[in-house]
Structures are given as C-alpha cells and as structure tokens.
C-alpha positions as CSV (number, residue, x, y, z in Angstrom):
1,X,71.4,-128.0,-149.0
2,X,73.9,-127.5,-146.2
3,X,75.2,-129.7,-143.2
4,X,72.6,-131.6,-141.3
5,X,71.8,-130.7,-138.1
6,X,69.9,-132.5,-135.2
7,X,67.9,-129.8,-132.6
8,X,67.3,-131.7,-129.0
9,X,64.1,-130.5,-127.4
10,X,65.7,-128.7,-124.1
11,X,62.6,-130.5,-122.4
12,X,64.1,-133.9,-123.6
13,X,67.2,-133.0,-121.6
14,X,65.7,-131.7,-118.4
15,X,63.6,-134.9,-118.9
16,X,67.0,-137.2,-119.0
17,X,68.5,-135.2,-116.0
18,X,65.4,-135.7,-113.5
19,X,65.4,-139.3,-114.3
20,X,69.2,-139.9,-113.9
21,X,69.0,-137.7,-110.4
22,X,66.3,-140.1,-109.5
23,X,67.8,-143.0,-109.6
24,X,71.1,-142.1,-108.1
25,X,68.5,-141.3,-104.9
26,X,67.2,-144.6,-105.2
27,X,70.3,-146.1,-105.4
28,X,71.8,-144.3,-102.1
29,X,68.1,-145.4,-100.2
30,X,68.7,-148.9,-101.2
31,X,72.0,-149.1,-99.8
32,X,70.9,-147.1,-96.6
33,X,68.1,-149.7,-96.1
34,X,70.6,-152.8,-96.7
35,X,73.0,-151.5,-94.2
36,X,70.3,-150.9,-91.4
37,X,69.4,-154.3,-92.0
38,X,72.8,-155.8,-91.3
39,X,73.1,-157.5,-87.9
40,X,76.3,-157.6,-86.1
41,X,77.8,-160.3,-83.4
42,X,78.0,-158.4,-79.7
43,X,79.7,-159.6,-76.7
44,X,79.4,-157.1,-72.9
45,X,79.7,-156.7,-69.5
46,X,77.7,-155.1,-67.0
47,X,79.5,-154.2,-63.8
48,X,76.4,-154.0,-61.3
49,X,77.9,-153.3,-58.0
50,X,80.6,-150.2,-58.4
51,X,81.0,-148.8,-54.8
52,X,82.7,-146.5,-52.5
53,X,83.4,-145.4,-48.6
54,X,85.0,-143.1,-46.8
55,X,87.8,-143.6,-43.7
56,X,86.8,-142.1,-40.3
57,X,89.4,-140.5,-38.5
58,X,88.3,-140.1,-34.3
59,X,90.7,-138.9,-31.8
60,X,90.3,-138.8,-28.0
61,X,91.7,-137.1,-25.7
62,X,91.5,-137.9,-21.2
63,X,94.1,-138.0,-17.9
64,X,95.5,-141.3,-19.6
65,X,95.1,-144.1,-21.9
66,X,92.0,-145.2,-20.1
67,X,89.9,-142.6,-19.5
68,X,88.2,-140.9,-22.4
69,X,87.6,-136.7,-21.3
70,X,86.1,-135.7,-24.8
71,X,85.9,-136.9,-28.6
72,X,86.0,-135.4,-31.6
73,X,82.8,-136.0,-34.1
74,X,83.2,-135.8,-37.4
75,X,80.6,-133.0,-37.8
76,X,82.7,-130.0,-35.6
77,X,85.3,-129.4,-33.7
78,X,84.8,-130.8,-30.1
79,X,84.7,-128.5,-27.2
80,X,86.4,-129.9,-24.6
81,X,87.0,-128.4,-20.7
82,X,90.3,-129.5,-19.4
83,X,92.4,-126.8,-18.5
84,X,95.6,-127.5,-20.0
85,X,97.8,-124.2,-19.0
86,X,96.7,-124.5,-15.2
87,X,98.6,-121.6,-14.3
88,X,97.3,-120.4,-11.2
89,X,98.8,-117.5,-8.9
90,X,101.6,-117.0,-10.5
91,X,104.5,-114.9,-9.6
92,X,107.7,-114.2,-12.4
93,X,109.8,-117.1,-12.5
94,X,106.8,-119.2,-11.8
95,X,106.9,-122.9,-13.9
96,X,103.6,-124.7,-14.1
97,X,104.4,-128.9,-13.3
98,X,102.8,-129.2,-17.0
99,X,99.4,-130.9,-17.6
100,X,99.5,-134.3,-19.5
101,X,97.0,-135.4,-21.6
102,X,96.7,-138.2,-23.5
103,X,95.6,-138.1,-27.2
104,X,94.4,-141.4,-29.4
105,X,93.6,-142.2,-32.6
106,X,90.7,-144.4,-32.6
107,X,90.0,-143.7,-36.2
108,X,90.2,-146.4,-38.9
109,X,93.3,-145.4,-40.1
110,X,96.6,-143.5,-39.2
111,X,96.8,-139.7,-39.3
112,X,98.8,-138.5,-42.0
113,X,99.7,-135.2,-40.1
114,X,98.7,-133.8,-36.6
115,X,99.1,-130.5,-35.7
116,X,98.3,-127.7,-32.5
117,X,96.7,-124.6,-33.6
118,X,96.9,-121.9,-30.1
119,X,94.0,-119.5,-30.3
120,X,94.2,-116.1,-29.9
121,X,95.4,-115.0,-26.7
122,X,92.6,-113.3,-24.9
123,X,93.6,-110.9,-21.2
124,X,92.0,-108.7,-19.3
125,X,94.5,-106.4,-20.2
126,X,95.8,-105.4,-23.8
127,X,98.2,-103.4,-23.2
128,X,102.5,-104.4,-24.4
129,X,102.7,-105.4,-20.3
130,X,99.5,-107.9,-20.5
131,X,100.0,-111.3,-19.0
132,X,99.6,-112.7,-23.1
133,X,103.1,-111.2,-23.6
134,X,105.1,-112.2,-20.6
135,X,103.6,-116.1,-20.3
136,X,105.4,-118.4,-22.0
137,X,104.2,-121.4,-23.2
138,X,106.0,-125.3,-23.6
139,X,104.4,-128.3,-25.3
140,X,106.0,-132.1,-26.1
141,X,104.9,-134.8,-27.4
142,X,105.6,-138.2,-26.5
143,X,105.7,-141.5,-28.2
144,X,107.3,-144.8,-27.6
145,X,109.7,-143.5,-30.4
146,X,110.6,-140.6,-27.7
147,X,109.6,-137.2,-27.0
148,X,109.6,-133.6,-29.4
149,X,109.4,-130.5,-28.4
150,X,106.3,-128.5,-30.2
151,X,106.6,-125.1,-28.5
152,X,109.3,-124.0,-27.0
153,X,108.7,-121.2,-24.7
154,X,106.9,-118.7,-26.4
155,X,104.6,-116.3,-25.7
156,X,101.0,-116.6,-25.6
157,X,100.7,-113.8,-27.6
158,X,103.1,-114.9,-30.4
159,X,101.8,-118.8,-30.8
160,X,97.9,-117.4,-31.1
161,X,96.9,-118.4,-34.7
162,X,99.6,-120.4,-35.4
163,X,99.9,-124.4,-36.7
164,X,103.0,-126.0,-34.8
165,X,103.2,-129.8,-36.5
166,X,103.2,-132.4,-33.7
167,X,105.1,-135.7,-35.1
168,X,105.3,-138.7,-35.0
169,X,101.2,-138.7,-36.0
170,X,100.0,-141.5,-34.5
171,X,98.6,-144.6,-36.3
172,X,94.8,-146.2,-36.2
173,X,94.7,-147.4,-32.3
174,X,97.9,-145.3,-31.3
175,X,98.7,-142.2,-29.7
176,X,101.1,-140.4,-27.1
177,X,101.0,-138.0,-24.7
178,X,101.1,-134.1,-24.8
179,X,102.7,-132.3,-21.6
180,X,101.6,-128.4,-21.5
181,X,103.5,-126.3,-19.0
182,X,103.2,-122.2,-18.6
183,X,105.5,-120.2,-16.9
184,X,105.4,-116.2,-16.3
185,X,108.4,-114.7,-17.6
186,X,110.9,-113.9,-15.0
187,X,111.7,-110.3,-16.2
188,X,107.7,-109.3,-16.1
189,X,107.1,-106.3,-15.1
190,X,105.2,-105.2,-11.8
191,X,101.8,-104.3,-13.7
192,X,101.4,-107.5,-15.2
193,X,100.2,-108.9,-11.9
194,X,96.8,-109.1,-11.5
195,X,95.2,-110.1,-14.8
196,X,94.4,-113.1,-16.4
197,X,94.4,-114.7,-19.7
198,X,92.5,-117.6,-22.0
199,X,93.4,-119.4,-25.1
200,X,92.3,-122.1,-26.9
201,X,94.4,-125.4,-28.0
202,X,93.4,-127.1,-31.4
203,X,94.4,-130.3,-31.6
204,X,94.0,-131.4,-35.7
205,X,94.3,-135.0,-37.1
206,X,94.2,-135.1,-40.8
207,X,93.6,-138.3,-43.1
C-alpha cells in the first residue's frame, strides 16, 4: 500500500482548544485573586481645620476726625446728607469757602485705591446756559504727606459720571480730609440766574 496517513477527529482538536482556552482563564483569575489579596504599607494626613475670611473695608465720613456724620456698610452704598457744594445765592465770580469733610478708614486694612465718582448733574434747567455748565467745581485732598488736587475747576456738567482717583489712599485707622468748593463761572450768562442744581459725590474705597 501507499504512505501512511494519520486522520485527527476535528472534535479532538476543538476538544484540545476549549481546554487550553480554559486554563489560560484560570490562570489570569488566579493571578487577579493573588494581587487583590496583597496588602500594602500606608502612611497619611488628614488636615481637619482648612479655613478662610474675608477683610472688611469701612470708611467714615463727619465735620472732623471726631465726629462720625455717616458710614458705609458693607451691603450698599451709604446715603449720606451733608451738603458738600453749599453754594447758595450765587452771583458770577462767586467762590464758595469750600466744605471740609473728613474721611477714615476704619476698615481692617488699607485701601488699595480711593476714588470720587460726581453724579450726573441734575438743574432745573437743561438748556447749554443751565447752572450745570457754568458752576465749576474744586476738590483736594489732604494728608499729612500734603495736599492733591482731584478736580480742578470743572464743570458740573463735565465731571458727572466720572472716577477722579483721590491718592494717597489712606491706610486701616487713617484718613485726610476733602475740601469741596463751587464757584459760578464769571462769564455766565444773565439767564443762568435763577435755577438750581444737585449732584451726587461717591466716595469709593477698594480693598
């Protein structure tokens, strides 16, 4: 007869493959389970008290260092009364002596910037000769480290919405003093008189 030949049963084979595949799954579970099993050395830290706070940052403003008028709260802007521009019956060429007040810091801790933000000039008349556009307006400041101007005799009209910076910003427990003077322009013209005019004055510390 011819060459030999040996015929595997294909279900002999299959056989040999499932068993093979089953062990290399067995194999990977064991070494799964041993590893889970493994303990380790640890070592932590727990840091139970992590906090914060905030600064607070207060001014106050009066007639002088001693008298308190009105303070700011930390919710709002503070309303306060004192008629700084106290220009009454003026006639053109008319200076106002200038109103002092005194501003603090009796925050926490030192301003990093302070500033004066004029409102909106408001008169009873609107028209290019209304008192907003012929009253000029002057602020200083003063410090023991000397006195700078902050307006310098402009209109009414043209500081309104404006932020003039006010320096030196005074430190926690510091402050100066702020002299506010009007005058009614000498060159105003005869329909200006009879009106009147308001505008607000922001004073702004910022931390």
């Amino acid at each position: 007869m011819g060459r030999h030949s040996t015929i595997v049963p294909r279900a002999s084979v299959r056989t040999g493959w499932l068993l093979t595949a089953a062990g290399l799954v067995a194999s990977v579970a064991l070494a799964l389970t041993a590893t889970g099993t493994t303990s380790a050395y640890t070592a932590s830290i727990s840091n139970t008290t992590n906090t914060a706070n905030t600064v607070s940052i207060e001014m106050t403003q009066g007639p002088d260092a001693s008298t308190v008028a009105c303070r700011s709260t930390a919710t709002a802007t503070t309303t306060c009364s004192t008629d700084l521009y106290a220009g009454k019956d003026l006639r053109p060429g008319d200076t106002t002596r200038g109103t002092s007040t005194v501003i603090r810091n009796t925050g926490g801790v030192a301003a990093s910037a302070f500033s004066l933000t004029p409102g909106t000039c408001i008169g009873t008349v609107s028209t290019s000769n209304s008192i907003c556009s012929w009253l000029r307006v002057t602020v200083t400041w003063t410090t023991p480290t000397g006195t700078t101007t902050v307006v310098s005799g402009e209109s009414a009209a043209a500081v309104g919405g404006r932020i003039f910076p006010v320096s030196p910003a005074p430190a926690a427990g510091q402050g100066g003093t702020a002299v506010v003077s009007v005058a009614l322009d000498p060159a105003a013209p005869n329909d200006s008189q009879a009106q009147s005019m308001s505008q607000s004055l922001v004073w702004t510390f910022t931390a």
